[in-house]
C-alpha positions in Angstrom: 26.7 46.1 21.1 25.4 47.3 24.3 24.4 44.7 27.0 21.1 45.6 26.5 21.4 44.4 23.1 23.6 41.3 23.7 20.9 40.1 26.3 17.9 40.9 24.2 19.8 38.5 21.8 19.3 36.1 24.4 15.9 36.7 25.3 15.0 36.1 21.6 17.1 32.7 21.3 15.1 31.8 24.8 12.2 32.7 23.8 12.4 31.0 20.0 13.5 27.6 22.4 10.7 27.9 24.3 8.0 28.4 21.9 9.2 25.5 19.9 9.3 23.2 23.2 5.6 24.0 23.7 5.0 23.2 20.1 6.4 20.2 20.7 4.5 19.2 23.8 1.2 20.2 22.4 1.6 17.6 19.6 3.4 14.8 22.1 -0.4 12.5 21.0 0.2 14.1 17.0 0.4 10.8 14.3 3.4 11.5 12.5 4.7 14.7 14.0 8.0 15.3 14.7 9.6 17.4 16.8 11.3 20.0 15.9 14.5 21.7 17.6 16.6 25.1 17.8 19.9 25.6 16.8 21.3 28.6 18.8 25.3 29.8 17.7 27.1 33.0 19.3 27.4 36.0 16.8 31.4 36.2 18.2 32.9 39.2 20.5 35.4 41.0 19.3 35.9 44.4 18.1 33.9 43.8 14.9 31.7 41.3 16.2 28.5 42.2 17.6 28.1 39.5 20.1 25.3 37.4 21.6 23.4 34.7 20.6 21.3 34.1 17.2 19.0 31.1 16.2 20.5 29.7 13.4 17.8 27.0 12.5 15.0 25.1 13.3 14.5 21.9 12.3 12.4 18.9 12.4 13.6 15.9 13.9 13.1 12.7 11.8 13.6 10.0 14.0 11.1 6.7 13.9 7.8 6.9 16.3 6.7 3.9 17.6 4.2 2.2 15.6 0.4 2.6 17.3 -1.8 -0.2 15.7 -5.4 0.2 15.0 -8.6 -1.1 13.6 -8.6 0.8 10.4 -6.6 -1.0 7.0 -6.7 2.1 5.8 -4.6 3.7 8.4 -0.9 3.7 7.4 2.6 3.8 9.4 6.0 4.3 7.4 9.1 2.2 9.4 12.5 3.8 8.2 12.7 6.7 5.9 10.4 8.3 3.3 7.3 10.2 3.4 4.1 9.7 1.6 2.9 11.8 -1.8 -0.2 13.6 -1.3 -1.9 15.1 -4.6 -3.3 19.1 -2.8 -4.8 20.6 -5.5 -2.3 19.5 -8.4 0.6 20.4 -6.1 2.8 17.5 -4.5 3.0 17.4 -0.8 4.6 15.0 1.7 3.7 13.5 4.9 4.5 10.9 8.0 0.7 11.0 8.9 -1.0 8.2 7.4 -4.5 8.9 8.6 -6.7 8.0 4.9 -9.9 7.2 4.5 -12.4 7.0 1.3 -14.0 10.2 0.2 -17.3 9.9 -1.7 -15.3 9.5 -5.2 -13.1 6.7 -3.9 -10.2 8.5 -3.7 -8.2 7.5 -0.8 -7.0 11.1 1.1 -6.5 12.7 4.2 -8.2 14.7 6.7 -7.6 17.4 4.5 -9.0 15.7 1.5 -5.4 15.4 -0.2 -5.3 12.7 -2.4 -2.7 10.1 -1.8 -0.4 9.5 -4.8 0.5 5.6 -6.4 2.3 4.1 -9.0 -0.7 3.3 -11.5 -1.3 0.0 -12.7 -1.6 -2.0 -16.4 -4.0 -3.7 -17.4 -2.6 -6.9 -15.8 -2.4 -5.0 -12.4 1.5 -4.6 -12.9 2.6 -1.2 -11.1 4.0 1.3 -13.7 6.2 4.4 -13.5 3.2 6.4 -13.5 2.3 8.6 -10.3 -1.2 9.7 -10.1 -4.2 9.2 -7.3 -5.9 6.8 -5.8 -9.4 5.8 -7.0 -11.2 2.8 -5.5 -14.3 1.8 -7.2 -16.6 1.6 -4.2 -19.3 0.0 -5.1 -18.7 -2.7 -7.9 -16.4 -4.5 -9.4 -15.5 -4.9 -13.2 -16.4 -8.6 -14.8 -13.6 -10.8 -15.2 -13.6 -13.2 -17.8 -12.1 -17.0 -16.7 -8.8 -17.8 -17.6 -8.4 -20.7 -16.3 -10.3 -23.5 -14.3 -8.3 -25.8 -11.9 -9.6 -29.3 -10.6 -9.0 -31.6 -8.2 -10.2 -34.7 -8.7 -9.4 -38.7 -8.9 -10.2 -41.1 -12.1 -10.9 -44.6 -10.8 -8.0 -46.6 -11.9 -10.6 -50.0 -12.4 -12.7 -47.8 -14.9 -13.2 -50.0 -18.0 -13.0 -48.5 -21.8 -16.8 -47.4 -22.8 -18.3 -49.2 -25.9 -19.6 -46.6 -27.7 -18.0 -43.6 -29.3 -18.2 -40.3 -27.1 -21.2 -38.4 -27.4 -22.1 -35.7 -24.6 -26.0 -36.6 -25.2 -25.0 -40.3 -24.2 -23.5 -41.2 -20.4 -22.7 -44.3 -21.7 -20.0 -43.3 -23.8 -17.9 -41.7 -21.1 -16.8 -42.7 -17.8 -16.6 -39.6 -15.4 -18.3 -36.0 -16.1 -17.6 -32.4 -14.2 -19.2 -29.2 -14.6 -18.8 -25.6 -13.6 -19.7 -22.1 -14.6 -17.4 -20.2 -16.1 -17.8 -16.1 -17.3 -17.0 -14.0 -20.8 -15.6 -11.0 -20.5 -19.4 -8.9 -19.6 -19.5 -11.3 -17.0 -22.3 -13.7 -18.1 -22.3 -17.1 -17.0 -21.8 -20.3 -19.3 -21.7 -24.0 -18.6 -18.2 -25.6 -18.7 -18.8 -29.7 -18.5 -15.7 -31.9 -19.3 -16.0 -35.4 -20.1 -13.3 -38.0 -19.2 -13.8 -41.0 -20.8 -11.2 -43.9 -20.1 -9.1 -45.1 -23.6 -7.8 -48.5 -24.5 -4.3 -47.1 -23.4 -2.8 -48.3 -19.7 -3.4 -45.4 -18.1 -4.9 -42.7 -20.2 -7.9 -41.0 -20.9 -9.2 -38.7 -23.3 -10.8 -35.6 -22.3 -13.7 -33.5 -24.2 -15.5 -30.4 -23.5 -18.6 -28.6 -23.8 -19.5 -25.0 -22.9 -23.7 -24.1 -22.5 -24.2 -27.4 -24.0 -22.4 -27.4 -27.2 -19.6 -30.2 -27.6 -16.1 -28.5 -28.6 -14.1 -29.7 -31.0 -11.3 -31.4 -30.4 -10.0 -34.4 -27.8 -7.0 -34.0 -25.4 -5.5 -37.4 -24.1 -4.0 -37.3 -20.0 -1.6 -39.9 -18.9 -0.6 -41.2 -14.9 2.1 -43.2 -14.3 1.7 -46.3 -12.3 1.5 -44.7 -9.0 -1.8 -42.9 -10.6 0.6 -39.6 -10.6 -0.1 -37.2 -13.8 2.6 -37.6 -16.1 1.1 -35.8 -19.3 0.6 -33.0 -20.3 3.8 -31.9 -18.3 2.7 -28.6 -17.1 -1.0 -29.9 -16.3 -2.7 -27.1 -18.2 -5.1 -28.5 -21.0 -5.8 -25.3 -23.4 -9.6 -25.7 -24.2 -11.0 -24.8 -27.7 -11.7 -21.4 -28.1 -15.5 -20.0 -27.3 -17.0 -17.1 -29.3 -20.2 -16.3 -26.6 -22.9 -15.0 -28.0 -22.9 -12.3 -25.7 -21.1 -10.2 -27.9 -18.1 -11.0 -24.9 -14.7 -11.5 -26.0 -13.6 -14.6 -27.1 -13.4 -17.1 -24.1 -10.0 -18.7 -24.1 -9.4 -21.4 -20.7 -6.9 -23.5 -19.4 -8.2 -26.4 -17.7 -5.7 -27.4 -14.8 -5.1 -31.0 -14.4 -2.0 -31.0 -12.8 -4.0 -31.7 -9.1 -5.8 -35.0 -10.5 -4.8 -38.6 -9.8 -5.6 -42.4 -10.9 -6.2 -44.1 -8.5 -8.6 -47.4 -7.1 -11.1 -45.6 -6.0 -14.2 -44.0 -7.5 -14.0 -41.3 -9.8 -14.9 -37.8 -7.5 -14.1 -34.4 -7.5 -12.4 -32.6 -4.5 -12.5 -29.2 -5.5 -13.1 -27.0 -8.9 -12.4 -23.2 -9.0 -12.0 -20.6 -11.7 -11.1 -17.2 -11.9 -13.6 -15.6 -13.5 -15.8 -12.8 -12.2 -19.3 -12.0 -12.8 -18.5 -8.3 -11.6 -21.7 -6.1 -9.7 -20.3 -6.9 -6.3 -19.7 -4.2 -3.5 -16.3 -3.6 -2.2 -16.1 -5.7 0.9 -12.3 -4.3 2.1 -9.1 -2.5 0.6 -5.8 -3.8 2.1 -2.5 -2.6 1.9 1.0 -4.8 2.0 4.2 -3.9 3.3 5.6 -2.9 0.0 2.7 -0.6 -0.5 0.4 -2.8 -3.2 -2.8 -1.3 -2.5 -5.6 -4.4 -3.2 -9.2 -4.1 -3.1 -11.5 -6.8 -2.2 -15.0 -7.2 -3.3 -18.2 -9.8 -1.9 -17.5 -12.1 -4.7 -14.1 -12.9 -3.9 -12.5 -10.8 -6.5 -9.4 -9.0 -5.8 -7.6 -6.1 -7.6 -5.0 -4.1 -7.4 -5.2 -0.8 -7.9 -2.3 1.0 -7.6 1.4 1.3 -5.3 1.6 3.7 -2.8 3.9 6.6 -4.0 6.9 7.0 -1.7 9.8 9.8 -1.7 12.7 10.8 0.0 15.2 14.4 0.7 18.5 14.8 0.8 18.2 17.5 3.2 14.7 16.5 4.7 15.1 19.0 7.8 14.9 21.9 5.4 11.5 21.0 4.0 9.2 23.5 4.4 6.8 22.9 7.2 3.2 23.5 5.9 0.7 22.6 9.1 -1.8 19.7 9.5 1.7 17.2 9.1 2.4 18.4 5.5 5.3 19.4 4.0 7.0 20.5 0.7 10.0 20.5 -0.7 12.3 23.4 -0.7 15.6 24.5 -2.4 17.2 23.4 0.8 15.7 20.0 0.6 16.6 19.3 -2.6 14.5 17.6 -4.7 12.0 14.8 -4.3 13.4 11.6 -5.1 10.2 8.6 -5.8 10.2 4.9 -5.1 7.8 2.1 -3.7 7.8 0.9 0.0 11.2 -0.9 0.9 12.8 0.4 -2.9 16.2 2.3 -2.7 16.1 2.8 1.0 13.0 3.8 1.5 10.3 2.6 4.5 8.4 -0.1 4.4 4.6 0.3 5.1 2.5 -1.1 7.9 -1.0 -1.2 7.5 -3.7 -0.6 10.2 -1.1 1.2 12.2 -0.2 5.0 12.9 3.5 6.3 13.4 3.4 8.1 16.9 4.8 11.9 17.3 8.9 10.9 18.3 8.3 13.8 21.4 10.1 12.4 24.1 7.8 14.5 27.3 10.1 14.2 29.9 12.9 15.6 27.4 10.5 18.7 26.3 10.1 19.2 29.7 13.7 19.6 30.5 14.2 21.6 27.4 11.2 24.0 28.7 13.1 24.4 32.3 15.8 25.2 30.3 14.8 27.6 28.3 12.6 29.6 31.5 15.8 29.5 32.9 17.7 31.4 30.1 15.0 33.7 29.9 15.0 34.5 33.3 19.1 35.3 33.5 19.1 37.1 29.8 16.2 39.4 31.7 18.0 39.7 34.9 21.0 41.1 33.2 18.9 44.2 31.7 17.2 44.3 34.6 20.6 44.7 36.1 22.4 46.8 33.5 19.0 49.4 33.6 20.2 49.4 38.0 23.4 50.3 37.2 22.8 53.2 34.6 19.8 54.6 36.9 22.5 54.8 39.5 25.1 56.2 37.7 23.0 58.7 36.1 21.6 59.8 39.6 25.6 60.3 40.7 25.9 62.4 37.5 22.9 64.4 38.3 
């Protein structure tokens, strides 16, 4: 090659240096970006060899950015490795930016309006192997039908054994009552009132039940031990009758906790009782999202559900993935192929919520890098400059 050419070489390889420095600079405030850097080898100068200088790659630089917290849950920052799924039109993207927000469908996506991708969930809000989007019911919540009721409470010790055989209608014939509303499965409301009534046994009473009025069948006997401590049942869970509303709901099958309650010299009172049912209706009041990526939503009457796991994946070759624009990118036959996982699974990231990964530009090392590259610009154009002298001149003594 002529010097001409070998310098132009140069030119090019400055040129490519500087215009991906000034990238770099104008996206130094970018969440998620990272810089990207040039790769410049000699082409060799020998006989055969052509010479110069050639930009062999350019390539994105995945080190961490510092972690920028903010006000938003719905914000998201990945510390370690990994980039997040993004649904774009049925085609799987990636991305560091974790800028999401709720569209008017519920769908968690980005400025872009790509949907971000999560494990689904069962029906027992257990994360599956299935990817898919994000949907957030916005503005209600499903009814939940009680499970299980837990109380706290203390039997007085001193109670005496009543006369009379139990009958709800009839206070006389127990010694303590409780009551507390309980839902079916279409989130109706029924009355749960449980009887304790203290039996000739040291120590033990008998427990009975009645939901919206109607006594249950069946009697469950609770033992303490002389420290007023529960001994039996062992677990503490008493399974209640089953309950057939007629609400057309599902039938009602609860577990009354016990395990909390004492015997003890004191009157008979109740601390606390609370239940897991749900009435459903209520507006979302808040979606949070853990480290490992369990994406819950909360709603005004305390419910909380899980709705999906955010949807990781990793490269083998992640600086060959194709660089898209607005912080997306996609897999390429260079990267290889995406490999999936949850937040903190098989090396992947863990997630931060309410924060933003910074851009990793370094300014002060762009800056350099720009000085650097101006410079080689400068000397690759000097030397045509300087060859184009010397021809001129020899051309002239020719003349």
């Amino acid at each position: 090659m002529s010097i001409f050419d070998i310098s132009l070489t140069g030119l090019y390889a400055a040129q490519s240096r500087l215009r991906t420095t000034a990238n770099n600079i104008a996206n130094v405030n970018t969440p998620g970006f990272k810089r990207a850097r040039v790769d410049v080898v000699d082409n060799g100068q020998s006989f055969a060899a052509q010479g110069g200088a050639r930009v062999a790659a350019v390539s994105s630089q995945y080190a961490q950015g510092q972690l920028d917290f903010t006000a938003n849950s719905l914000d998201l920052a990945i510390t370690g490795p990994g980039f997040f799924r993004l649904n774009d039109n049925g085609n799987a993207v990636y991305s560091r930016a974790g800028t999401f927000q709720l569209d008017g469908q519920g769908y968690l996506v980005n400025s872009s309006a790509m949907r971000l991708s999560a494990f689904q969930v069962d029906a027992a809000g257990n994360p599956t192997s299935q990817i898919g989007d994000v949907q957030i019911r916005a503005t209600a919540s499903a009814p939940q039908a009680t499970t299980q009721v837990t109380l706290n409470a203390n039997l007085d010790a001193t109670a005496t054994s009543p006369a009379a055989a139990f009958n709800a209608g009839n206070p006389a014939s127990y010694n303590f009552q409780t009551t507390t509303t309980v839902q079916d499965s279409l989130g109706a409301n029924h009355q749960l009132d449980v009887y304790y009534t203290k039996n000739a046994a040291t120590n033990s009473w008998d427990v009975y039940t009645a939901v919206d009025g109607n006594t249950q069948p069946g009697v469950t006997t609770i033992q303490f031990d002389s420290a007023g401590k529960l001994t039996a049942p062992a677990t503490g869970n008493i399974s209640l009758p089953t309950v057939t509303p007629a609400t057309g709901a599902a039938p009602m099958n609860i577990a009354l906790n016990v395990g909390a309650v004492t015997q003890l010299a004191a009157p008979s009172s109740v601390s606390t009782i609370a239940q897991d049912g749900s009435r459903g209706g209520a507006s979302l009041s808040g979606v949070a999202i853990d480290n490992q990526g369990n994406i819950m939503a909360r709603y005004a009457d305390g419910q909380v559900t899980n709705v999906g796991r955010v949807a990781m994946a990793n490269f083998p070759n992640p600086q060959d993935l194709l660089l898209l624009g607005g912080g997306v990118v996609a897999a390429s036959a260079g990267s290889g192929a995406a490999v999936y996982g949850g937040a903190g699974d098989g090396g992947l990231g863990e997630i931060q919520g309410g924060a933003l990964e910074s851009s990793n530009v370094n300014l002060e090392e762009e800056l350099v890098n720009l000085l650097q590259a101006k410079q080689a610009y400068m000397a690759n154009a000097k030397v045509i400059r300087t060859e184009s002298q010397t021809l001129g001149t020899l051309f002239k003594a020719m003349a």
